[in-house]
N, CA and C atoms of all chains as a GROMACS GRO file, in nm:
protein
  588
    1UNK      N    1   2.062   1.909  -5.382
    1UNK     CA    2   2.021   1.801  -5.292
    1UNK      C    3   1.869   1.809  -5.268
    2UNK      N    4   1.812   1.638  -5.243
    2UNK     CA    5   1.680   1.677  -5.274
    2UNK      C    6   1.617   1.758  -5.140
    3UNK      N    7   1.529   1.785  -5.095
    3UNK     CA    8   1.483   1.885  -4.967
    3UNK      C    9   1.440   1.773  -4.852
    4UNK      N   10   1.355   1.711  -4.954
    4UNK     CA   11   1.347   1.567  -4.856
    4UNK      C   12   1.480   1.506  -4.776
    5UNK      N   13   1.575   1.534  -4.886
    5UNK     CA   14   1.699   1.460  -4.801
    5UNK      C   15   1.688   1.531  -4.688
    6UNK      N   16   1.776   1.653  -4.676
    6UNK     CA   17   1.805   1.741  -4.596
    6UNK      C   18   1.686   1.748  -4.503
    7UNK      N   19   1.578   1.742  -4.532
    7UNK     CA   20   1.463   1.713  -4.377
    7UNK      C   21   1.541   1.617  -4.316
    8UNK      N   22   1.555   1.430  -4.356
    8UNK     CA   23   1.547   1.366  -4.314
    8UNK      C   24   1.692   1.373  -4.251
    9UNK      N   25   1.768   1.420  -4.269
    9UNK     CA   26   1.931   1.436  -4.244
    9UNK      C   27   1.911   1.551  -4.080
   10UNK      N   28   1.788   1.612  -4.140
   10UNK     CA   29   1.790   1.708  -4.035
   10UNK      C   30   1.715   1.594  -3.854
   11UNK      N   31   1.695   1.543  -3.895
   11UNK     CA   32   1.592   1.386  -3.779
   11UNK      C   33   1.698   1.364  -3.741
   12UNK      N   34   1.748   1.344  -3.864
   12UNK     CA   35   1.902   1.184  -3.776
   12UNK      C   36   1.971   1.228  -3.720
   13UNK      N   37   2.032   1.410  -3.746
   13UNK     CA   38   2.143   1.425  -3.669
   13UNK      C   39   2.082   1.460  -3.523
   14UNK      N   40   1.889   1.522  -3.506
   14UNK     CA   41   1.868   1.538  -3.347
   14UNK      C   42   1.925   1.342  -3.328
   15UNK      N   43   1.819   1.249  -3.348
   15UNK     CA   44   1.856   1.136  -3.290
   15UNK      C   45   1.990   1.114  -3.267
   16UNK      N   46   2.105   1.152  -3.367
   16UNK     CA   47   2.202   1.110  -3.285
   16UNK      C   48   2.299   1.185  -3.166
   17UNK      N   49   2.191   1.340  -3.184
   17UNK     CA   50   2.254   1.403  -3.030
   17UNK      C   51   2.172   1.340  -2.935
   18UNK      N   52   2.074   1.270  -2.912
   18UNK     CA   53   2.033   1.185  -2.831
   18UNK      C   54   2.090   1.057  -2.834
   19UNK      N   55   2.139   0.997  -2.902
   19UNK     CA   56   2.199   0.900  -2.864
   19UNK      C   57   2.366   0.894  -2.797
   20UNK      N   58   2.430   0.993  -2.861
   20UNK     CA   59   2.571   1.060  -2.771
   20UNK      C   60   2.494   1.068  -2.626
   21UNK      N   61   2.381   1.157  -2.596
   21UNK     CA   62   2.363   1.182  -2.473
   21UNK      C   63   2.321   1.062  -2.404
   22UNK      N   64   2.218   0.953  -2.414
   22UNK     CA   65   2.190   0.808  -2.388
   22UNK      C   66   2.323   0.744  -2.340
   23UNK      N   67   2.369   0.738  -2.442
   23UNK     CA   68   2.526   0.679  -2.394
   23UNK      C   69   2.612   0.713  -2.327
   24UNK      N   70   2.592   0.894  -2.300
   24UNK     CA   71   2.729   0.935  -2.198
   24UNK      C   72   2.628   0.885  -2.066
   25UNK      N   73   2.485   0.906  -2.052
   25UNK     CA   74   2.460   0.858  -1.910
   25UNK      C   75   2.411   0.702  -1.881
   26UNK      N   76   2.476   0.617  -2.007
   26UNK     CA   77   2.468   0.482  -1.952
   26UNK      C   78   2.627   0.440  -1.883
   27UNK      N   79   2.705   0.525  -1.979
   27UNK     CA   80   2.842   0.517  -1.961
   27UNK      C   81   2.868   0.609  -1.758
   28UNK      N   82   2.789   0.698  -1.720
   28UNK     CA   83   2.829   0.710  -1.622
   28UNK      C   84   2.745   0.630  -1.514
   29UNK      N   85   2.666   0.507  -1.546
   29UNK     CA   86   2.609   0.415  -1.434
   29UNK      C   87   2.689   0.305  -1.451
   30UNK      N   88   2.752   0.282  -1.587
   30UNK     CA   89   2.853   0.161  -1.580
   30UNK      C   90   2.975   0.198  -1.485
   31UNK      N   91   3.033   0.316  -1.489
   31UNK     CA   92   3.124   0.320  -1.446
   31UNK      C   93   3.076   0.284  -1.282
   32UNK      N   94   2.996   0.395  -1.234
   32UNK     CA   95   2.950   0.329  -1.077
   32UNK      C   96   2.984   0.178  -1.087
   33UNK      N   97   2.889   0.095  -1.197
   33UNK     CA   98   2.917  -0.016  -1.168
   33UNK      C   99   3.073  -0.113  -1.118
   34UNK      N  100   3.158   0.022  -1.248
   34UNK     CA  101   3.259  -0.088  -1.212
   34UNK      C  102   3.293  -0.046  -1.089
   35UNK      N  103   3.301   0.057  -1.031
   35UNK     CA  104   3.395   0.110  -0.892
   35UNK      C  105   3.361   0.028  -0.789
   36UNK      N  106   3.161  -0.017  -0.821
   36UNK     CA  107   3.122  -0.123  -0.729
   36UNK      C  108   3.152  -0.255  -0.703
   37UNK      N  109   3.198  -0.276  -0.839
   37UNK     CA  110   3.225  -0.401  -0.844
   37UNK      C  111   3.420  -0.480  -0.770
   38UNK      N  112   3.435  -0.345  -0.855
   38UNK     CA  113   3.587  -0.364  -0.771
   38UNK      C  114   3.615  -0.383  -0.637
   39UNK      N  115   3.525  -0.291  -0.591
   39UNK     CA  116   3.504  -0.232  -0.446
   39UNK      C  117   3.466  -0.366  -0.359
   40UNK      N  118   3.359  -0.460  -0.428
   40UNK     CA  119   3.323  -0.573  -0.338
   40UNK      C  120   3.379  -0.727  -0.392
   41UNK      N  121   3.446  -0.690  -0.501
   41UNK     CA  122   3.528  -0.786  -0.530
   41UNK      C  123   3.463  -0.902  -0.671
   42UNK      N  124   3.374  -0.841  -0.700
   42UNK     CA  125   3.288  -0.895  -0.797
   42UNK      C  126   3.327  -0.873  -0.943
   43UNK      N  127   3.361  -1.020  -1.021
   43UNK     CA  128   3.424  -0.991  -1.181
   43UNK      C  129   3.367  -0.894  -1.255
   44UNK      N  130   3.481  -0.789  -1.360
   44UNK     CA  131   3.410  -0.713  -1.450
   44UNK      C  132   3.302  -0.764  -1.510
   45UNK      N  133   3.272  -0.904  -1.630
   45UNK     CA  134   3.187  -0.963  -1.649
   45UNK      C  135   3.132  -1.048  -1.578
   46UNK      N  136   3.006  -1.031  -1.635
   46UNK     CA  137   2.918  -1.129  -1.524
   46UNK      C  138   2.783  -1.196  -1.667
   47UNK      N  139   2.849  -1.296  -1.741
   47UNK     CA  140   2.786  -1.346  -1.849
   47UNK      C  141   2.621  -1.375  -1.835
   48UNK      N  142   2.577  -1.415  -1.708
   48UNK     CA  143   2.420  -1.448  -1.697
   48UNK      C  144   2.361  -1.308  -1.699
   49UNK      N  145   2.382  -1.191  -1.672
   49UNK     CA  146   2.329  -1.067  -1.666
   49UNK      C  147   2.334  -1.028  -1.821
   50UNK      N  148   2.470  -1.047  -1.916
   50UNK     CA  149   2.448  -0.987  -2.026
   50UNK      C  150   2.360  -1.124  -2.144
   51UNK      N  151   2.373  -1.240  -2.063
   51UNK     CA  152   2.248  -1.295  -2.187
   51UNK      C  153   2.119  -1.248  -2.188
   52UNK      N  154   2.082  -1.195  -2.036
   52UNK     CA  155   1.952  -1.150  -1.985
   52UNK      C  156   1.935  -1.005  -2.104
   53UNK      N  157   2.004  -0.991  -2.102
   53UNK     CA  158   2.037  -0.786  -2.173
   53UNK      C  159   1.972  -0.840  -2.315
   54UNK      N  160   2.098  -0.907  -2.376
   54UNK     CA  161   2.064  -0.979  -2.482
   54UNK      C  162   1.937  -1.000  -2.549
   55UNK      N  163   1.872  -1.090  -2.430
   55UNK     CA  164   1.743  -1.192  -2.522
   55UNK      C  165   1.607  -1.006  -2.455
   56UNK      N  166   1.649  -0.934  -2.340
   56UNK     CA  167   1.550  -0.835  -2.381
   56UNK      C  168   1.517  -0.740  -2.489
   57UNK      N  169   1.665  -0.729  -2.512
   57UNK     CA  170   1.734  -0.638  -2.624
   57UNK      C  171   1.666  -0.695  -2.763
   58UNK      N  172   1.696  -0.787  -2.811
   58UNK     CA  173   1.608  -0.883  -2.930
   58UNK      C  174   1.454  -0.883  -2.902
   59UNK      N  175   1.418  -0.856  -2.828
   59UNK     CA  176   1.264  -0.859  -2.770
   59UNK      C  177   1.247  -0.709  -2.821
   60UNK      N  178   1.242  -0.671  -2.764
   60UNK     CA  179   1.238  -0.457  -2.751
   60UNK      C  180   1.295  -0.450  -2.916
   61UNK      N  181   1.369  -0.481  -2.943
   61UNK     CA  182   1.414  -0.447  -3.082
   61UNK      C  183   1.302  -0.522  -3.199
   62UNK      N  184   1.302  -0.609  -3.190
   62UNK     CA  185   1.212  -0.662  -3.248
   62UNK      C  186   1.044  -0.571  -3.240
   63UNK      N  187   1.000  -0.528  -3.127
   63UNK     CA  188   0.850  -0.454  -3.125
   63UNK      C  189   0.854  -0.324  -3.169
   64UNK      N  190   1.049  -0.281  -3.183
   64UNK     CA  191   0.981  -0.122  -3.232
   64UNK      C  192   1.088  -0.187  -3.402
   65UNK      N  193   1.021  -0.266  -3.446
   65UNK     CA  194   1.078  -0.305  -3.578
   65UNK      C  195   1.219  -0.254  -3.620
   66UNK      N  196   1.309  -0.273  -3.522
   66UNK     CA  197   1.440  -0.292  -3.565
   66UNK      C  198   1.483  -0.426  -3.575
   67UNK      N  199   1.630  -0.426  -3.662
   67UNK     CA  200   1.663  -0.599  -3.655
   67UNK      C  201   1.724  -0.590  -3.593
   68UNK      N  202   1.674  -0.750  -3.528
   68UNK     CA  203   1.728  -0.789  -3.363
   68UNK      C  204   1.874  -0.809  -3.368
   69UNK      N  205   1.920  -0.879  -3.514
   69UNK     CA  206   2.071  -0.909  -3.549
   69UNK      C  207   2.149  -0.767  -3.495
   70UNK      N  208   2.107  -0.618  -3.560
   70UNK     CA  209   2.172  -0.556  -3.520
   70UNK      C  210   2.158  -0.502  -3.415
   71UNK      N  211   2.088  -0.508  -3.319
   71UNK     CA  212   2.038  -0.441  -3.235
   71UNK      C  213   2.139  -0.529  -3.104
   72UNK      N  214   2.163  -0.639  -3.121
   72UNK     CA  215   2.238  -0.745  -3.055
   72UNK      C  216   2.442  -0.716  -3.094
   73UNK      N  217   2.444  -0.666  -3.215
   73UNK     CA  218   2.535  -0.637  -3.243
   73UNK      C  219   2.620  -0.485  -3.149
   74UNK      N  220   2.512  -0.421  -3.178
   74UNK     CA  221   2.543  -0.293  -3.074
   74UNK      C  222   2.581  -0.295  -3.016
   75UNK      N  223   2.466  -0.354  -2.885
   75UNK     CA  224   2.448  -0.389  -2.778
   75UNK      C  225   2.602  -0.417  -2.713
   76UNK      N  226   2.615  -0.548  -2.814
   76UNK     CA  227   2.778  -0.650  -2.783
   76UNK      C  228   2.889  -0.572  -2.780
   77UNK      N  229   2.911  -0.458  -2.884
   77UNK     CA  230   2.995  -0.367  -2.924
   77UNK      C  231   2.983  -0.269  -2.772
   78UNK      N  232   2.903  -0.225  -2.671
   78UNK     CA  233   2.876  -0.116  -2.616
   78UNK      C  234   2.932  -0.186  -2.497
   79UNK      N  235   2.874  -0.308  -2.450
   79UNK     CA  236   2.951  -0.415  -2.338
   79UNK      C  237   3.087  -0.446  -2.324
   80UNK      N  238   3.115  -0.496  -2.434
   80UNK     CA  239   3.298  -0.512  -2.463
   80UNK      C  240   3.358  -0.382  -2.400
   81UNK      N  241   3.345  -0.277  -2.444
   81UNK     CA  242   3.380  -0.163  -2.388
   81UNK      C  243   3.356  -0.131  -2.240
   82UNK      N  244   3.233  -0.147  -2.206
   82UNK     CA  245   3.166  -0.127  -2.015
   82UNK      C  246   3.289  -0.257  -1.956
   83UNK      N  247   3.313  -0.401  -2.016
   83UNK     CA  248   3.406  -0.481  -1.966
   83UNK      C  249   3.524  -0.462  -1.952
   84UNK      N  250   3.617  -0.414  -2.052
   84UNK     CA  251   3.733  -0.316  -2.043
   84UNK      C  252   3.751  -0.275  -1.949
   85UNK      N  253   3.646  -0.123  -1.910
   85UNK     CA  254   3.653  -0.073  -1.833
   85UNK      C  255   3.666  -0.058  -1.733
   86UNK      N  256   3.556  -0.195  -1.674
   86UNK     CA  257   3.553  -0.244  -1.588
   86UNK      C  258   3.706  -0.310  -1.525
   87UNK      N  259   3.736  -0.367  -1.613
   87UNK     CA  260   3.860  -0.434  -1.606
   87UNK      C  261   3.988  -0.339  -1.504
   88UNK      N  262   3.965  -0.210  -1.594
   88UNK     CA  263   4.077  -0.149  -1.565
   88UNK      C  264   4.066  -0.070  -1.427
   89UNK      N  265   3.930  -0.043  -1.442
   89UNK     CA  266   3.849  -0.004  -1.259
   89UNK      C  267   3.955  -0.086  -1.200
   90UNK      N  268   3.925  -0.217  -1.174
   90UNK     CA  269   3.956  -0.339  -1.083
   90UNK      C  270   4.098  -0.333  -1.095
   91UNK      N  271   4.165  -0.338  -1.152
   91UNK     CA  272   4.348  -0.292  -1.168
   91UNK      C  273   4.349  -0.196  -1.147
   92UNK      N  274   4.264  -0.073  -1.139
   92UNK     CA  275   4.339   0.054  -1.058
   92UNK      C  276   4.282   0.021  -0.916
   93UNK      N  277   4.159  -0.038  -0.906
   93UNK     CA  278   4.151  -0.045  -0.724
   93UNK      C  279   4.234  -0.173  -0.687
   94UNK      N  280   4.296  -0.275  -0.703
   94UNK     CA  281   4.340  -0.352  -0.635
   94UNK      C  282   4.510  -0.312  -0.659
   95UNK      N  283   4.578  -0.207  -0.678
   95UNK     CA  284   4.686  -0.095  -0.707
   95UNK      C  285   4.685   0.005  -0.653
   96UNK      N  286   4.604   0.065  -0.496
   96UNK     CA  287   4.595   0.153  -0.535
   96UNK      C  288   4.730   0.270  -0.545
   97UNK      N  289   4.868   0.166  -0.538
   97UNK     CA  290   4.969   0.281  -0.534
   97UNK      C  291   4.994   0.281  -0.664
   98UNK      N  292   4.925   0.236  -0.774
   98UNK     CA  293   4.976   0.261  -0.921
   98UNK      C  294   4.911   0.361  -0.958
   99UNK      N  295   2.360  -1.002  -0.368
   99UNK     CA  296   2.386  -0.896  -0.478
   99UNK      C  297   2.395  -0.732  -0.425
  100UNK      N  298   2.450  -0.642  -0.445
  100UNK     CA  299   2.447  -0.517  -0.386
  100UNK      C  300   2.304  -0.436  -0.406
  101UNK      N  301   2.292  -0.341  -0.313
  101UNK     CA  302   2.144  -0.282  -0.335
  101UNK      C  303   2.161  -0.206  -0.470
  102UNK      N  304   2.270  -0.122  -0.422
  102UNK     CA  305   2.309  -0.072  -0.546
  102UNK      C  306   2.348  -0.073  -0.682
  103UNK      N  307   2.409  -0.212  -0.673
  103UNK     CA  308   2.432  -0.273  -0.826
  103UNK      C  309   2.258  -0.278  -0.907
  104UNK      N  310   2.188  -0.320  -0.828
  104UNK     CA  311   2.042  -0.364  -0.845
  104UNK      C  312   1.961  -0.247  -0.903
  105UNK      N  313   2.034  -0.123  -0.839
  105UNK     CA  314   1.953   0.044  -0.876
  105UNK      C  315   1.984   0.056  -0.968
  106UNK      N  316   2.172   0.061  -1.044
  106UNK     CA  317   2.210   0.106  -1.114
  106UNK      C  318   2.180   0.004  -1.268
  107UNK      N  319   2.140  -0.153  -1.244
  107UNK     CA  320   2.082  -0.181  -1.361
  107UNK      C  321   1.968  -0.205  -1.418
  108UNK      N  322   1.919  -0.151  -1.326
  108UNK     CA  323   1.737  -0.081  -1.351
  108UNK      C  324   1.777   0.042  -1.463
  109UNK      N  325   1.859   0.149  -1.416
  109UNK     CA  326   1.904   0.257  -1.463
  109UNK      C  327   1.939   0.217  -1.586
  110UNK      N  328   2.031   0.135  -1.603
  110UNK     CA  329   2.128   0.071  -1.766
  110UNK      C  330   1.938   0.010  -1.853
  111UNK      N  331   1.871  -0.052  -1.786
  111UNK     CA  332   1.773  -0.137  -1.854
  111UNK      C  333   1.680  -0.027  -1.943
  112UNK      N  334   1.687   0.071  -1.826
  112UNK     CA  335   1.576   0.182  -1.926
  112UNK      C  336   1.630   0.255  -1.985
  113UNK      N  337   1.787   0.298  -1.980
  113UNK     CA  338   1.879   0.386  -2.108
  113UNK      C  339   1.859   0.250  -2.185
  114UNK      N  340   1.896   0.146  -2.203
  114UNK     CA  341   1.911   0.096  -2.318
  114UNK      C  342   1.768   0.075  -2.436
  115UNK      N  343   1.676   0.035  -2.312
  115UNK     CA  344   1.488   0.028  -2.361
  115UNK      C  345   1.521   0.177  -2.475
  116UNK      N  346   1.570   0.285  -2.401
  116UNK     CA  347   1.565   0.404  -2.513
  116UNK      C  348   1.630   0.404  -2.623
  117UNK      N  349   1.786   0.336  -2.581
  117UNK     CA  350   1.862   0.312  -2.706
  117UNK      C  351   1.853   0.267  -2.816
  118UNK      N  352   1.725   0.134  -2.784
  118UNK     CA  353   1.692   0.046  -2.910
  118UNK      C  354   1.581   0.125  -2.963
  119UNK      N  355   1.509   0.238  -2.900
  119UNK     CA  356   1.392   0.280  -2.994
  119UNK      C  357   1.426   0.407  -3.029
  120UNK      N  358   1.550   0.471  -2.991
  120UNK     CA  359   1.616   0.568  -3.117
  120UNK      C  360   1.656   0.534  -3.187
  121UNK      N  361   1.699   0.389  -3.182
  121UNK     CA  362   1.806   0.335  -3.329
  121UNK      C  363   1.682   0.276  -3.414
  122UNK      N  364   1.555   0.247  -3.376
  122UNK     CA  365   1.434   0.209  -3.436
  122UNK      C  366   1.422   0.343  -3.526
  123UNK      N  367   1.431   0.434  -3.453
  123UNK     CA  368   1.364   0.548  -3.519
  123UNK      C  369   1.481   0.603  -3.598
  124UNK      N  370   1.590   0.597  -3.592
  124UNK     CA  371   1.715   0.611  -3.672
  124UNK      C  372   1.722   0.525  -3.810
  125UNK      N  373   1.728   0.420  -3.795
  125UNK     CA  374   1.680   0.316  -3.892
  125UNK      C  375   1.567   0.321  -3.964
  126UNK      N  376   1.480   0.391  -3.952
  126UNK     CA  377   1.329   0.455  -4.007
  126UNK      C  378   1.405   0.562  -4.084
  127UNK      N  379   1.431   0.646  -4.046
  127UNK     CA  380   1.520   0.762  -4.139
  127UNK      C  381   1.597   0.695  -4.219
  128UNK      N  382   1.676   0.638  -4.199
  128UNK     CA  383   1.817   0.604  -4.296
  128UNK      C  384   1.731   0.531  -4.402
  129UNK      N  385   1.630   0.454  -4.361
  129UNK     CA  386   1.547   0.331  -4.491
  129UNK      C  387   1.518   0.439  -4.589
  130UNK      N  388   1.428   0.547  -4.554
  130UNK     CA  389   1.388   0.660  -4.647
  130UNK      C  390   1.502   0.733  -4.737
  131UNK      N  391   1.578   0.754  -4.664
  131UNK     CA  392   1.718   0.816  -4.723
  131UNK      C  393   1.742   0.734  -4.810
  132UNK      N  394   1.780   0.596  -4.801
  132UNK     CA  395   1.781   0.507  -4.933
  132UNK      C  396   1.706   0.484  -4.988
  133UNK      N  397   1.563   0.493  -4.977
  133UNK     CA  398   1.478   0.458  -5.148
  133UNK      C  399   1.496   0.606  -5.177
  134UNK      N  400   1.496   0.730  -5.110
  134UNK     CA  401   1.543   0.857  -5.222
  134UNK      C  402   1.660   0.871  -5.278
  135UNK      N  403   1.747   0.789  -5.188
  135UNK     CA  404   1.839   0.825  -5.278
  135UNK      C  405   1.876   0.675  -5.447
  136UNK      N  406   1.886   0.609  -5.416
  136UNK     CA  407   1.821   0.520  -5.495
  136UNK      C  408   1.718   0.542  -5.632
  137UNK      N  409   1.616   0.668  -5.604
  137UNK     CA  410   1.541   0.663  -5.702
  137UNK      C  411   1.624   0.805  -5.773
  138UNK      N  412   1.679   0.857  -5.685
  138UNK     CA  413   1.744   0.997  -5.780
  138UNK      C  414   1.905   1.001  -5.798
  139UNK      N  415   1.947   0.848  -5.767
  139UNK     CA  416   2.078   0.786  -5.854
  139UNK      C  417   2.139   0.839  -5.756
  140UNK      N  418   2.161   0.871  -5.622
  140UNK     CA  419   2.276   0.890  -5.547
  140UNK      C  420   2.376   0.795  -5.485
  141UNK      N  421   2.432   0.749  -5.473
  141UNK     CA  422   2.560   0.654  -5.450
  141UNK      C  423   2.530   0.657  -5.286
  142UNK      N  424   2.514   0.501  -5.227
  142UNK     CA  425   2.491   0.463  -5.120
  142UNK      C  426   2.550   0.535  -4.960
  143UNK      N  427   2.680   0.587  -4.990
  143UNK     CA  428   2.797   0.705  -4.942
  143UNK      C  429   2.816   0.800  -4.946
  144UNK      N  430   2.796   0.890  -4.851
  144UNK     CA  431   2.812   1.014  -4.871
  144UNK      C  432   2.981   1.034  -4.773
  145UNK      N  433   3.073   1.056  -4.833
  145UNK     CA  434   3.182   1.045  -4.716
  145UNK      C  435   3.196   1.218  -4.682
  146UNK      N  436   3.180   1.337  -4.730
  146UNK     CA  437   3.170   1.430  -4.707
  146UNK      C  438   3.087   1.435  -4.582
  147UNK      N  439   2.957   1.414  -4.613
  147UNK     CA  440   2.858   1.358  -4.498
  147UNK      C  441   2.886   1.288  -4.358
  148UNK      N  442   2.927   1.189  -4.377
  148UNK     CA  443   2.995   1.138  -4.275
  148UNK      C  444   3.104   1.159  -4.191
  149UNK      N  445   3.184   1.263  -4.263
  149UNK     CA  446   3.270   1.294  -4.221
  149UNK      C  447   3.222   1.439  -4.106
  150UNK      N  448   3.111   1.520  -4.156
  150UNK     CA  449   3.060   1.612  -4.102
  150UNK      C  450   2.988   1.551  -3.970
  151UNK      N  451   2.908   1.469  -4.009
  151UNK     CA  452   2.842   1.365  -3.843
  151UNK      C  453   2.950   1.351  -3.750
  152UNK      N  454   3.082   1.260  -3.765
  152UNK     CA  455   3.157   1.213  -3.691
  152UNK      C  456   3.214   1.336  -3.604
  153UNK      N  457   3.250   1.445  -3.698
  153UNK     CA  458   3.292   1.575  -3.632
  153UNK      C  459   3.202   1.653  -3.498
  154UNK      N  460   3.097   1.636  -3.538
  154UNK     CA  461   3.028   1.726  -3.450
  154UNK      C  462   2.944   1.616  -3.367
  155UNK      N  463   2.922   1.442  -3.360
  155UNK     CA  464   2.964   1.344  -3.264
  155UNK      C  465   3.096   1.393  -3.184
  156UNK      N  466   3.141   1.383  -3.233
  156UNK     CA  467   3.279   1.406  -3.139
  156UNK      C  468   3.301   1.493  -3.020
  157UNK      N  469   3.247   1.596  -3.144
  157UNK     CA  470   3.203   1.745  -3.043
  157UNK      C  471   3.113   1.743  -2.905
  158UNK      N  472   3.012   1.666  -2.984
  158UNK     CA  473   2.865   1.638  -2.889
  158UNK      C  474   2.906   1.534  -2.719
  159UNK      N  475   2.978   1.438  -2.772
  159UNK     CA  476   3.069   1.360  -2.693
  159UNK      C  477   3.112   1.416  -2.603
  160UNK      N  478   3.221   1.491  -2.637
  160UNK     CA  479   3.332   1.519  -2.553
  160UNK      C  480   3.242   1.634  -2.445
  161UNK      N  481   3.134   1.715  -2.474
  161UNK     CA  482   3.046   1.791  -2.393
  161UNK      C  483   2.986   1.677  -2.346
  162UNK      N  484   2.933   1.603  -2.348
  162UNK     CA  485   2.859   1.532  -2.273
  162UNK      C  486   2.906   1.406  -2.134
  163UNK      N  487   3.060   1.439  -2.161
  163UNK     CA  488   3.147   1.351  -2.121
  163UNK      C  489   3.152   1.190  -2.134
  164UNK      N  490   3.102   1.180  -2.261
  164UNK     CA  491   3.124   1.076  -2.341
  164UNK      C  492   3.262   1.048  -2.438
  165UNK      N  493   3.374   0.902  -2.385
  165UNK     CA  494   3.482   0.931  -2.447
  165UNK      C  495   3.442   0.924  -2.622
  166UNK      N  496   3.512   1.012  -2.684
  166UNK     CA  497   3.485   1.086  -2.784
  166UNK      C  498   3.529   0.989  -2.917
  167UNK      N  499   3.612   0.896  -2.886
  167UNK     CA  500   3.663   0.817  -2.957
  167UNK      C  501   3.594   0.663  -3.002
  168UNK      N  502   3.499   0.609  -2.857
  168UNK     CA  503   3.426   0.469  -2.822
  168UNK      C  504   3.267   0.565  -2.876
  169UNK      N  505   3.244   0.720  -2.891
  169UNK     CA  506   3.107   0.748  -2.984
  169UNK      C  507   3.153   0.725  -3.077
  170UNK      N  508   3.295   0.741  -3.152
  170UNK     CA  509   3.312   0.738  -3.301
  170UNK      C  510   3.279   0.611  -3.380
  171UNK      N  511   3.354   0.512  -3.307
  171UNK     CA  512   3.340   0.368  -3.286
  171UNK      C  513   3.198   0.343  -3.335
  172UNK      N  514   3.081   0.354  -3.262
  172UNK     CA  515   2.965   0.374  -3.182
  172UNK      C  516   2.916   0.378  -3.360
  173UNK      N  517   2.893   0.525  -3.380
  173UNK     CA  518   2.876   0.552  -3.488
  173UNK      C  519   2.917   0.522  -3.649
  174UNK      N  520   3.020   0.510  -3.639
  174UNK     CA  521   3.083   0.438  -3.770
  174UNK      C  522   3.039   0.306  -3.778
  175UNK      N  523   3.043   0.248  -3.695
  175UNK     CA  524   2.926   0.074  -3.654
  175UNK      C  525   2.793   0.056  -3.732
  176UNK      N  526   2.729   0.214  -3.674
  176UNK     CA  527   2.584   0.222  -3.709
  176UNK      C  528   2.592   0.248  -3.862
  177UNK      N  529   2.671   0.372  -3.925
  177UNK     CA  530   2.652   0.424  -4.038
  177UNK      C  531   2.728   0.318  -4.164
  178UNK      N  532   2.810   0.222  -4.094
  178UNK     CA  533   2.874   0.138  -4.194
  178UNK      C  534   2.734   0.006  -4.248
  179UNK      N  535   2.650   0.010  -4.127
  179UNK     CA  536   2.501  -0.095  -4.150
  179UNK      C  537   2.458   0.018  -4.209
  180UNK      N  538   2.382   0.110  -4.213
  180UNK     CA  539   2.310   0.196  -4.291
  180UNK      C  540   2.378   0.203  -4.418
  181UNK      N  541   2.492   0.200  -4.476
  181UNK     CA  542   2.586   0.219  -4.605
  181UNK      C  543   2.515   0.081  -4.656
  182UNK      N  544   2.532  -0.037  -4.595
  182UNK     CA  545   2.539  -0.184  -4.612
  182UNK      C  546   2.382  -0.179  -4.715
  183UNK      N  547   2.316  -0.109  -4.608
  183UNK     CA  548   2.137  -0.108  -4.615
  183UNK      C  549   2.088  -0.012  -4.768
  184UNK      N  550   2.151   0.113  -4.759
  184UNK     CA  551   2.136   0.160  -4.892
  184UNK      C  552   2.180   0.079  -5.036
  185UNK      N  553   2.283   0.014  -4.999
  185UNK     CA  554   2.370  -0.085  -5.130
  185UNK      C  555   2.241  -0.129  -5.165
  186UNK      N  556   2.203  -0.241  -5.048
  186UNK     CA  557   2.043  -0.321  -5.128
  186UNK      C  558   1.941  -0.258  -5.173
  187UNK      N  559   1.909  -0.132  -5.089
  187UNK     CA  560   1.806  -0.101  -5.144
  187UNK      C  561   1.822  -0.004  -5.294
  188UNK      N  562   1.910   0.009  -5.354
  188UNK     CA  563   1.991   0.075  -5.471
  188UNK      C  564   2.005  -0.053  -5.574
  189UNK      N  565   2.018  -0.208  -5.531
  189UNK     CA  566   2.007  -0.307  -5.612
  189UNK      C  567   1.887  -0.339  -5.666
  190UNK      N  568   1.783  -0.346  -5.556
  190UNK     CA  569   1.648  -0.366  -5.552
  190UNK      C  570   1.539  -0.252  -5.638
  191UNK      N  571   1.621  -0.130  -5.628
  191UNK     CA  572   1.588  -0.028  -5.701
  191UNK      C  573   1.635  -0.022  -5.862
  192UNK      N  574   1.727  -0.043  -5.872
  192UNK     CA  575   1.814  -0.092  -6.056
  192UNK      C  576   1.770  -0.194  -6.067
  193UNK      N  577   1.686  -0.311  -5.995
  193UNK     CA  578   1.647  -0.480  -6.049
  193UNK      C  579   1.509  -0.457  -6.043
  194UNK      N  580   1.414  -0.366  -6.099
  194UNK     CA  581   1.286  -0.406  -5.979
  194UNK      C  582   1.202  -0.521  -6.032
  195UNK      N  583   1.259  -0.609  -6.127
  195UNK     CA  584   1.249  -0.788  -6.199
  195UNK      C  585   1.297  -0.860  -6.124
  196UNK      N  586   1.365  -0.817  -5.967
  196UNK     CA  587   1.453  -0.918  -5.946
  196UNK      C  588   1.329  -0.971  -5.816
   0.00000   0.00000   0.00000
């Protein structure tokens, strides 16, 4: 294998223990979110906040030359999931004998 | 709006600001990985490879209290566009008339 590979193999796997870690502590402010949201009665989604995410996300992606297509794709993929979640927050607090 | 909802997506705005410029800088690696591998005939896939990432994602996850299954997700997302990304640049590399 060439050496170059293995440098560059050696980058990606720090970046992606930073990105596991990025994500477990976005994943523990979503969750606040949902407990909050349940809590005051406010829908898991809230569509004007994630177009806002969106068109920054395509912005920011775009200046550190990533494509915005995928960068929007992620993004969408990482939300669906925080919505779920959310979801299920709100069915365990409005249950709470379940 | 809650004070708190307001803290916590300040919090989400700047994990994600980071998210898109590790995957910038992730995507910088993987481009290199494909014109080397490309010029020294390696096949766009490494599934041995991948299979070693996902494992020790998993690992990294589940310490970080990230569910271990929505990083796999996460990742297989990313590395199935990086697979996508080497194909072309491996065409572009066998055509360079095209």
């Amino acid at each position: 294998m060439p050496a170059e590979l293995v440098r560059l193999r050696a980058s990606i796997d720090n970046l992606d223990a930073a990105l596991v870690h990025l994500l477990a502590e976005r994943f523990r402010c979503t969750q606040q979110v949902g407990v909050l949201k349940a809590t005051v009665g406010l829908p898991p989604s809230d569509p004007a906040r994630e177009e806002q995410q969106m068109a920054r996300l395509r912005q920011l992606a775009q200046e550190a030359g990533l494509d915005p297509v995928f960068a929007e794709k992620v993004l969408g993929f990482i939300i669906a999931e925080v919505i779920r979640n959310h979801g299920t927050i709100a069915e365990q607090t409005s249950r709470p004998d379940a």
